[in-house]
PDB file of N, CA, C and O in Angstrom, chain B, residues numbered from 101:
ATOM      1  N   UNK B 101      -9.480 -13.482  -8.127  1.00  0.00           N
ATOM      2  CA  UNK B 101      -8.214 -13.427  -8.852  1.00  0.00           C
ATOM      3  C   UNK B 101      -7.213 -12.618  -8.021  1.00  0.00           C
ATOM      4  O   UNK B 101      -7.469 -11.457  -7.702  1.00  0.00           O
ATOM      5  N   UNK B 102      -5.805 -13.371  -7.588  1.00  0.00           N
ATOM      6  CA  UNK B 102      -4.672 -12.455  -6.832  1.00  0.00           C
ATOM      7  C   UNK B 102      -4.630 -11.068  -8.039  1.00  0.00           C
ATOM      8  O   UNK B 102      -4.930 -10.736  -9.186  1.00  0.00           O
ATOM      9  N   UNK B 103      -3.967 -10.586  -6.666  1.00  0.00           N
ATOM     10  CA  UNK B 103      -3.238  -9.129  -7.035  1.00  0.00           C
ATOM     11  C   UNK B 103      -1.469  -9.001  -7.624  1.00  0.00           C
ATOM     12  O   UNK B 103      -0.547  -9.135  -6.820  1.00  0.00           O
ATOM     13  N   UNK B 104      -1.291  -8.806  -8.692  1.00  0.00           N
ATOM     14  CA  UNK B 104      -0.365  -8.291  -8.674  1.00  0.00           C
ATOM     15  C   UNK B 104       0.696  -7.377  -8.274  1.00  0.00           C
ATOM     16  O   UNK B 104       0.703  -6.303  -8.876  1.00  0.00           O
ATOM     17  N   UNK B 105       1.603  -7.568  -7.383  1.00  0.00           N
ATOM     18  CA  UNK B 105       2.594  -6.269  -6.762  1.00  0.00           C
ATOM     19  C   UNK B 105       3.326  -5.548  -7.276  1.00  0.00           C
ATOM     20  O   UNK B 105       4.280  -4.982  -6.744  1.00  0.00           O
ATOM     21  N   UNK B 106       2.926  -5.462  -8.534  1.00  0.00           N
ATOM     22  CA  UNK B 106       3.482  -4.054  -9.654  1.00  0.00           C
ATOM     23  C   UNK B 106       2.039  -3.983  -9.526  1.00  0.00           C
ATOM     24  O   UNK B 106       2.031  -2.819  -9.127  1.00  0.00           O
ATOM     25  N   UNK B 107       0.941  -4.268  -9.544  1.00  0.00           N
ATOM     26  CA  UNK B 107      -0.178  -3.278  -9.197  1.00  0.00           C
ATOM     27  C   UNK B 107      -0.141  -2.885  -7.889  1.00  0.00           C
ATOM     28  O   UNK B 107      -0.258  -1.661  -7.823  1.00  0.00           O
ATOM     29  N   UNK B 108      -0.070  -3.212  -7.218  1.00  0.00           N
ATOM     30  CA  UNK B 108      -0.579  -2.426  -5.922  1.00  0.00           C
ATOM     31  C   UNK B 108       0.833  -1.267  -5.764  1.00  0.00           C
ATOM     32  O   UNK B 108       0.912  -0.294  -5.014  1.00  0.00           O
ATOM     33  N   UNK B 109       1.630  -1.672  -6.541  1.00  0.00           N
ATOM     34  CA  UNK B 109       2.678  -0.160  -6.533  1.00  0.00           C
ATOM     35  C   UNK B 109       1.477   0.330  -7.028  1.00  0.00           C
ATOM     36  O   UNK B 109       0.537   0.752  -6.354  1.00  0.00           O
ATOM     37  N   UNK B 110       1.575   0.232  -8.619  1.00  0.00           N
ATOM     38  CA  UNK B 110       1.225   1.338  -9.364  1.00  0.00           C
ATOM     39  C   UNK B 110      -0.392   1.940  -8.582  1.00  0.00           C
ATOM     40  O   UNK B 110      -0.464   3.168  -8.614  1.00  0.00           O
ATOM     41  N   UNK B 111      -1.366   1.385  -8.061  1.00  0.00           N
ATOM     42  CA  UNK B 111      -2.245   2.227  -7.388  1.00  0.00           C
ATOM     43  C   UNK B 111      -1.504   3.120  -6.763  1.00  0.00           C
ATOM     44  O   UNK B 111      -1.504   4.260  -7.225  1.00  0.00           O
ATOM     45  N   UNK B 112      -0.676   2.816  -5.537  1.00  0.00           N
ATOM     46  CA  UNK B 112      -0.300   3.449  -4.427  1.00  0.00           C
ATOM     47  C   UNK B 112       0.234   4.804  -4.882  1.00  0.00           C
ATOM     48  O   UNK B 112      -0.100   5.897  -4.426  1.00  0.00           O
ATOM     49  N   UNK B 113       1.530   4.447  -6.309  1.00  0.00           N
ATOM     50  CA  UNK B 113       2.157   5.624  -6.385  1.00  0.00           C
ATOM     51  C   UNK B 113       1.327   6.703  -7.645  1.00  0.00           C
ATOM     52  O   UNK B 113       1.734   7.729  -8.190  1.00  0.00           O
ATOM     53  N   UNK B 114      -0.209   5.809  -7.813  1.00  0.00           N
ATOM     54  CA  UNK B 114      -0.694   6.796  -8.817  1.00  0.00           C
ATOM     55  C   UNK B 114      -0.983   8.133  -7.346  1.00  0.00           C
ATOM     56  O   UNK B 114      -0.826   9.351  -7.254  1.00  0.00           O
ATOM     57  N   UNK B 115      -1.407   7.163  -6.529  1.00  0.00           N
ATOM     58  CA  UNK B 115      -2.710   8.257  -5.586  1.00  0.00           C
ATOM     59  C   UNK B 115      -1.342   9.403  -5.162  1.00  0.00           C
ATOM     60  O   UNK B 115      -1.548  10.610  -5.038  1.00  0.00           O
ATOM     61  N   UNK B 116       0.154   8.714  -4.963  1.00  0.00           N
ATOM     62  CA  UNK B 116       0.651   9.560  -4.012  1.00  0.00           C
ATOM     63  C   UNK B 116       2.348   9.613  -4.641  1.00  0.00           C
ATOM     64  O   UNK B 116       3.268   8.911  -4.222  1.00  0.00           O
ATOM     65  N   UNK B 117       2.410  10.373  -5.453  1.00  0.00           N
ATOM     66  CA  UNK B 117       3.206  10.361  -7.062  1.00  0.00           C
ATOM     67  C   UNK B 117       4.622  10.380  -6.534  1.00  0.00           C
ATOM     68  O   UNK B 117       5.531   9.989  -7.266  1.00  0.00           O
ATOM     69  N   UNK B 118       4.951  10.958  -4.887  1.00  0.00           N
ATOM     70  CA  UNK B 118       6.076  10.894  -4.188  1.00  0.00           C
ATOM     71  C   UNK B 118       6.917   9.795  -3.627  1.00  0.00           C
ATOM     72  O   UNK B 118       8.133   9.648  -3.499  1.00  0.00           O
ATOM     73  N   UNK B 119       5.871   9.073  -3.334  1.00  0.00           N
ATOM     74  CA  UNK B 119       6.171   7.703  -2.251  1.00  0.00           C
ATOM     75  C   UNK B 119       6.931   6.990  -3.303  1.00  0.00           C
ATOM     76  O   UNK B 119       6.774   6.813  -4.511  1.00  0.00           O
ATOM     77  N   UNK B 120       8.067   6.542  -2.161  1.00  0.00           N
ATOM     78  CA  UNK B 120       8.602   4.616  -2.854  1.00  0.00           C
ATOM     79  C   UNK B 120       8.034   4.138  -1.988  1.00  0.00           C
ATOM     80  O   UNK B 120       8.073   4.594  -0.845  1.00  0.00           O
ATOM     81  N   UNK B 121       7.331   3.039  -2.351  1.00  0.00           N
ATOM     82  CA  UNK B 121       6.963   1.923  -2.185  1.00  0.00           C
ATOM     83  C   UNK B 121       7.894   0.272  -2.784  1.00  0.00           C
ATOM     84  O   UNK B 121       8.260  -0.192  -3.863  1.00  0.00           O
ATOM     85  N   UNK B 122       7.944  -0.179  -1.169  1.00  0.00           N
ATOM     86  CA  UNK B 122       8.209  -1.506  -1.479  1.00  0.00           C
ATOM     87  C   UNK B 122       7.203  -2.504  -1.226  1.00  0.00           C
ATOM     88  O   UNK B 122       6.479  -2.298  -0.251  1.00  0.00           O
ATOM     89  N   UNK B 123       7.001  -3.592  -1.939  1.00  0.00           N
ATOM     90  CA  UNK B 123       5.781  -4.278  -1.906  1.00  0.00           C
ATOM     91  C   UNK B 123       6.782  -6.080  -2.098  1.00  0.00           C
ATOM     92  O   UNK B 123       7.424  -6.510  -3.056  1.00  0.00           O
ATOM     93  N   UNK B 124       6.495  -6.698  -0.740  1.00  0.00           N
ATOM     94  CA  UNK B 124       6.969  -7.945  -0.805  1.00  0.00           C
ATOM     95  C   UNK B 124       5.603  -9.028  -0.824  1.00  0.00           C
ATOM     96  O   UNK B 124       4.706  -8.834  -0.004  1.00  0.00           O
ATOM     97  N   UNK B 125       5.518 -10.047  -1.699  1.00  0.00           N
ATOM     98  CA  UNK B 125       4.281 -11.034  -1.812  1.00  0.00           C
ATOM     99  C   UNK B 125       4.787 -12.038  -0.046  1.00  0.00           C
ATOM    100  O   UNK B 125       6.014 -11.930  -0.058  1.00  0.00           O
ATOM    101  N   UNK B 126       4.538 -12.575   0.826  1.00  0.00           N
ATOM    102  CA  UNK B 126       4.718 -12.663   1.818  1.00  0.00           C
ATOM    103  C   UNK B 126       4.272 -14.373   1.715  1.00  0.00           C
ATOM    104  O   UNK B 126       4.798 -15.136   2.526  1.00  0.00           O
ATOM    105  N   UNK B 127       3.380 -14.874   0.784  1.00  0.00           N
ATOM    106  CA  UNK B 127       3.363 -16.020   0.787  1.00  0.00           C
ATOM    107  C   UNK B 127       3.248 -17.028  -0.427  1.00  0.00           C
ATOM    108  O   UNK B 127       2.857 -18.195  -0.468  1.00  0.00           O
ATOM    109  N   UNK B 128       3.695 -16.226  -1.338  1.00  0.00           N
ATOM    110  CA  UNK B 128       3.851 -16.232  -2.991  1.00  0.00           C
ATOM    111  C   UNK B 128       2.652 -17.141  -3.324  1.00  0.00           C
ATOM    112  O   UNK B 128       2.685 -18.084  -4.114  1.00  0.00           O
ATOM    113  N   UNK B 129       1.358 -16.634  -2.456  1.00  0.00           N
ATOM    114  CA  UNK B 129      -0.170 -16.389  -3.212  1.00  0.00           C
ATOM    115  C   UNK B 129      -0.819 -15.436  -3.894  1.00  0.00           C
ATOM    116  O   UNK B 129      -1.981 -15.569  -4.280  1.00  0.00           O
ATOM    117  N   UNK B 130       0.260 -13.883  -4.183  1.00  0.00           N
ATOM    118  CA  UNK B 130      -0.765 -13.286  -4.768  1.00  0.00           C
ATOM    119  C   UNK B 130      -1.879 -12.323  -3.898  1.00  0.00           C
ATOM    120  O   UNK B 130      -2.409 -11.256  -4.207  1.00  0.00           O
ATOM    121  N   UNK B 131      -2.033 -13.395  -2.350  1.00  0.00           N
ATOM    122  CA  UNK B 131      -2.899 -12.751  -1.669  1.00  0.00           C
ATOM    123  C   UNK B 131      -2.804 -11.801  -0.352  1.00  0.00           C
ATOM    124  O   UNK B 131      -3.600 -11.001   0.140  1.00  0.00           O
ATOM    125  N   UNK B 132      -1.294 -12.288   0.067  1.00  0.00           N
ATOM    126  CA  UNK B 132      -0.444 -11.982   1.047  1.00  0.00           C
ATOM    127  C   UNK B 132       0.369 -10.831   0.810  1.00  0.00           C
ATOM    128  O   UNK B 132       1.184 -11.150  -0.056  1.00  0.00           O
ATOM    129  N   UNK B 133       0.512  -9.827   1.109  1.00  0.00           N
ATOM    130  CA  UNK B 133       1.645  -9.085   1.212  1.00  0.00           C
ATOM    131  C   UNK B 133       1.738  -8.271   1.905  1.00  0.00           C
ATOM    132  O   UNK B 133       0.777  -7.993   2.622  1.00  0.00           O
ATOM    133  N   UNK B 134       3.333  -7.307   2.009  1.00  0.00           N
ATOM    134  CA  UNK B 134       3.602  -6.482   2.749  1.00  0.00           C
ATOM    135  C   UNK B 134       4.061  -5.404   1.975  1.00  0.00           C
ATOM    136  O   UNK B 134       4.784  -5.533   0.987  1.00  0.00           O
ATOM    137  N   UNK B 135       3.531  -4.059   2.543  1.00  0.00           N
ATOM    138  CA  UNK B 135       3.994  -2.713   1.878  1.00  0.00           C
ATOM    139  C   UNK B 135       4.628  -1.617   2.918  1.00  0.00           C
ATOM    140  O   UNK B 135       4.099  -1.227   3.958  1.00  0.00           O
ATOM    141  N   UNK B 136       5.768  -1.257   2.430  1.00  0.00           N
ATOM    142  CA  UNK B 136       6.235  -0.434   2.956  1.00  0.00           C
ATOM    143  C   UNK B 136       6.265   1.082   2.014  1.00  0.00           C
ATOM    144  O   UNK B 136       6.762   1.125   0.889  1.00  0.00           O
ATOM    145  N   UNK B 137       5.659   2.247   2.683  1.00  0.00           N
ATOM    146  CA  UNK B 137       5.549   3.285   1.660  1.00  0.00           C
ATOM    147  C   UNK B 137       6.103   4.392   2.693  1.00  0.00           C
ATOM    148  O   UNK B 137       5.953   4.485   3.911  1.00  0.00           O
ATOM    149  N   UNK B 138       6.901   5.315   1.634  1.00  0.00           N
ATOM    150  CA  UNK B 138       7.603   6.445   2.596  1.00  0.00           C
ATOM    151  C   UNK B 138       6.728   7.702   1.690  1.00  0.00           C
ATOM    152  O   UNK B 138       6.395   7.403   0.543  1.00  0.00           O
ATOM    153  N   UNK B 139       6.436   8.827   2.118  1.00  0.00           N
ATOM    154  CA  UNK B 139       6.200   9.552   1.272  1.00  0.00           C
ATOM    155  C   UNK B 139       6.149  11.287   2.414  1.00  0.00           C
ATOM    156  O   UNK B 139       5.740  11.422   3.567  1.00  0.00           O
ATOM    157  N   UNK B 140       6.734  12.309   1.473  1.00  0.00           N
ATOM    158  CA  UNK B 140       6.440  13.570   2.247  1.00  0.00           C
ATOM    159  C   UNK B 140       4.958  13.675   2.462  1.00  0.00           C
ATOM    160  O   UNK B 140       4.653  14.454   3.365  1.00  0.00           O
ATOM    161  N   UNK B 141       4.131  13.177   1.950  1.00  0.00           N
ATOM    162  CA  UNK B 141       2.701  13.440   2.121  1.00  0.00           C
ATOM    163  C   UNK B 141       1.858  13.229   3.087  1.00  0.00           C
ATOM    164  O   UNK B 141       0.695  13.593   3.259  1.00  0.00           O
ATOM    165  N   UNK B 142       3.129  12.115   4.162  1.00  0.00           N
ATOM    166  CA  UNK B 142       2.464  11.733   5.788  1.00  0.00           C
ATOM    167  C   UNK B 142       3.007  12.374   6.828  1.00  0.00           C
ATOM    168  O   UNK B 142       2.893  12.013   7.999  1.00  0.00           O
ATOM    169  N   UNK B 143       3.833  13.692   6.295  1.00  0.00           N
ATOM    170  CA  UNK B 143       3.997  14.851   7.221  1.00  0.00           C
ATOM    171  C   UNK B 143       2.859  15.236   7.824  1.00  0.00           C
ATOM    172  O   UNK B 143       1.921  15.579   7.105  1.00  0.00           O
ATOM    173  N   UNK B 144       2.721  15.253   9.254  1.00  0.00           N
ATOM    174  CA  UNK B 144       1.892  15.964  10.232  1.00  0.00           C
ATOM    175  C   UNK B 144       0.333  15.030  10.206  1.00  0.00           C
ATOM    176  O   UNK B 144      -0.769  15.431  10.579  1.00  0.00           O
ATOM    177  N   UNK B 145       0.638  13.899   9.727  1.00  0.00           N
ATOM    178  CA  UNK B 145      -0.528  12.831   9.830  1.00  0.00           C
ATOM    179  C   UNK B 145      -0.300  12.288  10.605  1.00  0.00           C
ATOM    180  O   UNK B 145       0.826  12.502  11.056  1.00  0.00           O
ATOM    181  N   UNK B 146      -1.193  11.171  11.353  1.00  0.00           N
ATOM    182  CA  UNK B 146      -1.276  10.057  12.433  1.00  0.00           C
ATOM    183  C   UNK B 146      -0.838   9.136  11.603  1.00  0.00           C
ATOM    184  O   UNK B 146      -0.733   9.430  10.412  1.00  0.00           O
ATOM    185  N   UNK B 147      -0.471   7.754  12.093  1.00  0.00           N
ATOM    186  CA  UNK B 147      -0.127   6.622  11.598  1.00  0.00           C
ATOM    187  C   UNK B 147      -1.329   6.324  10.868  1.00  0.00           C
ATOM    188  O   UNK B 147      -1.206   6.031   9.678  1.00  0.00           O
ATOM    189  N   UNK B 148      -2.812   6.360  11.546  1.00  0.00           N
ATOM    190  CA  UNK B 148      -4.320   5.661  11.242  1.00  0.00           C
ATOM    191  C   UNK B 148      -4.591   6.558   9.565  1.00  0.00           C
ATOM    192  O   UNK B 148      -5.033   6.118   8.503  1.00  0.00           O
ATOM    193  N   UNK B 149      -4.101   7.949   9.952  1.00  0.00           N
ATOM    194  CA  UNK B 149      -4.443   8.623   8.303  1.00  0.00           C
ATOM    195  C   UNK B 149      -3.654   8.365   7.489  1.00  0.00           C
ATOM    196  O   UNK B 149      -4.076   8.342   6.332  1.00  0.00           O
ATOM    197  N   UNK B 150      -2.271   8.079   7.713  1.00  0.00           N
ATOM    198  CA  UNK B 150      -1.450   7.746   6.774  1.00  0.00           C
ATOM    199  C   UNK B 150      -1.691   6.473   6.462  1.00  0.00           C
ATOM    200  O   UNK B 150      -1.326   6.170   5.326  1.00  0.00           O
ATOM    201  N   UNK B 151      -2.221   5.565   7.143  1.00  0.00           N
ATOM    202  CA  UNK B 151      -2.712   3.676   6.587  1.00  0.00           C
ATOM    203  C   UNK B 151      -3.660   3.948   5.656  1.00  0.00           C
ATOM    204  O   UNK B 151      -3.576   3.500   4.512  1.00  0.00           O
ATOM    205  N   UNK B 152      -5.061   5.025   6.232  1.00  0.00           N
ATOM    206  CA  UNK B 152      -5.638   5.483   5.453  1.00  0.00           C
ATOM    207  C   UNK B 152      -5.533   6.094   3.965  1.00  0.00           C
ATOM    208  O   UNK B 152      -6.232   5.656   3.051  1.00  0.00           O
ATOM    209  N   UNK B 153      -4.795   6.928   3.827  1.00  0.00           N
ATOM    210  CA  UNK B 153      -4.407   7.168   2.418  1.00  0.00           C
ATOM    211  C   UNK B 153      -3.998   6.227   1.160  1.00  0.00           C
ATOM    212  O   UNK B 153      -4.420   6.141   0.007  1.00  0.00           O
ATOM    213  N   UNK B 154      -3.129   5.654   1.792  1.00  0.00           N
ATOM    214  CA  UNK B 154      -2.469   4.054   1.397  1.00  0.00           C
ATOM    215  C   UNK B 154      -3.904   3.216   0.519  1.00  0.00           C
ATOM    216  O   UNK B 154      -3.987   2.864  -0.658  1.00  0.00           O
ATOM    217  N   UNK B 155      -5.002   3.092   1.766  1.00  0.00           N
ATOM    218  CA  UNK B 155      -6.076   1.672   1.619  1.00  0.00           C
ATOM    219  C   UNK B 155      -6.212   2.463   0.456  1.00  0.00           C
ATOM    220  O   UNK B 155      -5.778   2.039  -0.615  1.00  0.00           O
ATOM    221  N   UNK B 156      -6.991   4.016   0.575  1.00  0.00           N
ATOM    222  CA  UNK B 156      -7.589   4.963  -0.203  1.00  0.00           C
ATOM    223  C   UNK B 156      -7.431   4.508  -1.879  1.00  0.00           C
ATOM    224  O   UNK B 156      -8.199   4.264  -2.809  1.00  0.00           O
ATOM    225  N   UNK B 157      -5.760   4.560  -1.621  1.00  0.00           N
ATOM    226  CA  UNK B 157      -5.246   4.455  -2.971  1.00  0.00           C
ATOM    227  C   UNK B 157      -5.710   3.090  -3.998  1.00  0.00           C
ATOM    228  O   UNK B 157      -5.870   3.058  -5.218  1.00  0.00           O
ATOM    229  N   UNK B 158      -5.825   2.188  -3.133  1.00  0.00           N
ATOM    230  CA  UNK B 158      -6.350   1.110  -3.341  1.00  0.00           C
ATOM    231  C   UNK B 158      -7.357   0.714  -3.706  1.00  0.00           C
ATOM    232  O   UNK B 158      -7.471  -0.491  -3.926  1.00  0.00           O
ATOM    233  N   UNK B 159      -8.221   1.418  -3.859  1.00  0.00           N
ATOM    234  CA  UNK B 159      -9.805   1.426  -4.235  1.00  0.00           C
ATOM    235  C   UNK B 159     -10.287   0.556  -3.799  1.00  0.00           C
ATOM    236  O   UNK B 159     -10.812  -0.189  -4.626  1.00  0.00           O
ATOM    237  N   UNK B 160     -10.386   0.185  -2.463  1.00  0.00           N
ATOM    238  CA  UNK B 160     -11.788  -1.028  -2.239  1.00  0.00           C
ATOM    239  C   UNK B 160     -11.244  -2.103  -2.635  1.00  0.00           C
ATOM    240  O   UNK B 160     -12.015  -3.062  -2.665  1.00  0.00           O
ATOM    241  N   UNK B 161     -10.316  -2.275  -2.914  1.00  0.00           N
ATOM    242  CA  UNK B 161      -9.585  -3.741  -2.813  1.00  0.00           C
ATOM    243  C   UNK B 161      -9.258  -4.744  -2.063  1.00  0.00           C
ATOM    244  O   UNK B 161      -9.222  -5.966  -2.203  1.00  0.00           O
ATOM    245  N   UNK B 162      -8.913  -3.638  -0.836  1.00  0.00           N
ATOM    246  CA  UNK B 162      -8.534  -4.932   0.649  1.00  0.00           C
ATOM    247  C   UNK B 162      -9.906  -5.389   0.706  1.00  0.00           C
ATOM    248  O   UNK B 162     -10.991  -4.911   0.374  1.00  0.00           O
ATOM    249  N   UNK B 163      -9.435  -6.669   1.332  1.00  0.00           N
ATOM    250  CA  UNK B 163     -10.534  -7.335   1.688  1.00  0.00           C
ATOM    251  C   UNK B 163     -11.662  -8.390   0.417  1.00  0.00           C
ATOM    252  O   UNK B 163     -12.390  -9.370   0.576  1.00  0.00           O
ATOM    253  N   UNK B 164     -11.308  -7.592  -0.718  1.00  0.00           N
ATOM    254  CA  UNK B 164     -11.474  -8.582  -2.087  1.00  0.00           C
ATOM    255  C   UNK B 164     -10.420  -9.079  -2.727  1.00  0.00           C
ATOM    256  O   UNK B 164      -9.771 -10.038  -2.308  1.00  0.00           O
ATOM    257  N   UNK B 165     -10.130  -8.313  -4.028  1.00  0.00           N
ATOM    258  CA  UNK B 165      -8.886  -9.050  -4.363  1.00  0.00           C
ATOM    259  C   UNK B 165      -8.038  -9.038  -3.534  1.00  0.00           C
ATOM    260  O   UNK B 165      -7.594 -10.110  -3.124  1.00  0.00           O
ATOM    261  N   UNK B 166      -7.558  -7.805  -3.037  1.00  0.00           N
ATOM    262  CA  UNK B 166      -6.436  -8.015  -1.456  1.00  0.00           C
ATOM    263  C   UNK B 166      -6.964  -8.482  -0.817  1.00  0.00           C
ATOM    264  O   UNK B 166      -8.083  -8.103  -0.471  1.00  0.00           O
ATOM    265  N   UNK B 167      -6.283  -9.687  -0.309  1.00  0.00           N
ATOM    266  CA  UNK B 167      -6.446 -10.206   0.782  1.00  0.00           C
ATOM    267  C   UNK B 167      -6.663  -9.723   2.259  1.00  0.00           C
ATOM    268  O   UNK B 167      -7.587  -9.573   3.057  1.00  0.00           O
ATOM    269  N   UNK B 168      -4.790  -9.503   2.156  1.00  0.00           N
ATOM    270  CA  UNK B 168      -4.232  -9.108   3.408  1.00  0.00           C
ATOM    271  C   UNK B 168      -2.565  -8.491   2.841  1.00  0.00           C
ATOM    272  O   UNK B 168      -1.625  -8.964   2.203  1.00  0.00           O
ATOM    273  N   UNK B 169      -2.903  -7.135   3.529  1.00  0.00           N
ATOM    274  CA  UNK B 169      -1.573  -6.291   3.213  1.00  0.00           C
ATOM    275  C   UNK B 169      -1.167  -5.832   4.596  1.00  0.00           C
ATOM    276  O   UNK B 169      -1.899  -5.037   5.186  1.00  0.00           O
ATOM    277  N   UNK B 170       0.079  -6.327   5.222  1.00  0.00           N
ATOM    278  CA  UNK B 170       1.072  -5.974   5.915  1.00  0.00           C
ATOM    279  C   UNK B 170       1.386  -4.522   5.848  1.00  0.00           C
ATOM    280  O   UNK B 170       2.118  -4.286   4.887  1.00  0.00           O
ATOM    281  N   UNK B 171       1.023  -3.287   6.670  1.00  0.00           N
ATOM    282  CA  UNK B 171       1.318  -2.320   5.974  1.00  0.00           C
ATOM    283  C   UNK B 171       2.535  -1.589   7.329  1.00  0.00           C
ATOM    284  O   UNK B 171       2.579  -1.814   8.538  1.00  0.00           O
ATOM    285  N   UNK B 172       3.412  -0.657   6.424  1.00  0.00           N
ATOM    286  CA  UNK B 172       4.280   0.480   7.565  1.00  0.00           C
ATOM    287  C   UNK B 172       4.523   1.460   6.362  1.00  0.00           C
ATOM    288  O   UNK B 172       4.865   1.414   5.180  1.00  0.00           O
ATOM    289  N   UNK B 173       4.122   2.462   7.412  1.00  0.00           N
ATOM    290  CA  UNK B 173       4.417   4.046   6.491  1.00  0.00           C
ATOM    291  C   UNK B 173       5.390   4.677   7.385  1.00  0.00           C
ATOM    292  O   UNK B 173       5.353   4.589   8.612  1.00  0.00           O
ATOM    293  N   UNK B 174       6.183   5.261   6.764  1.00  0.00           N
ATOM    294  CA  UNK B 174       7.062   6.180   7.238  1.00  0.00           C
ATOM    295  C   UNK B 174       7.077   7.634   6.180  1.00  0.00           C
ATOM    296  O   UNK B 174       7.020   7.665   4.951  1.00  0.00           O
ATOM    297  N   UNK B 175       7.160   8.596   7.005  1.00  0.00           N
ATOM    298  CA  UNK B 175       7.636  10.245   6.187  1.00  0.00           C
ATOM    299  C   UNK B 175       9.088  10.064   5.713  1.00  0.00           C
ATOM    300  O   UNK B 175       9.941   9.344   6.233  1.00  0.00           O
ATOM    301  N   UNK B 176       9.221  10.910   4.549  1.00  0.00           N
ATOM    302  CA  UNK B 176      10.312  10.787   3.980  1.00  0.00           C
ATOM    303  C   UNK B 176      11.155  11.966   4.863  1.00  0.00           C
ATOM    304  O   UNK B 176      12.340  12.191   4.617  1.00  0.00           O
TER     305      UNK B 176
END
């Protein structure tokens, strides 16, 4: 079953209560998308920990119900 992209906000901004997140469906399957998340919380992180936090938030989703998520983090 696709993912909804008011869910994968609402994971993202449960784990990380700062971030906006934008979340575009990329092939209006549900399975495709792209997230862009800014948050003070990827101060003094690598790009790899800050992707990390992100999946984190996600619980084990990529790769099941997520498909495939397009991801870019930026610090606020």
């Amino acid at each position: 079953m696709p993912m909804d992209a008011n869910e994968i906000e609402r994971l993202i901004k449960t784990a990380l209560p700062d971030a906006k997140v934008e979340i575009k469906d990329l092939a209006g399957d549900g399975d495709h998308f792209a997230a862009h998340v800014v948050s003070p919380s990827f101060a003094g992180k690598t790009r790899v920990q800050q992707h990390k936090m992100v999946y984190d938030a996600l619980g084990g989703r990529m790769g099941g119900t997520l498909h495939a998520l397009a991801l870019t983090t930026a610090v606020a």
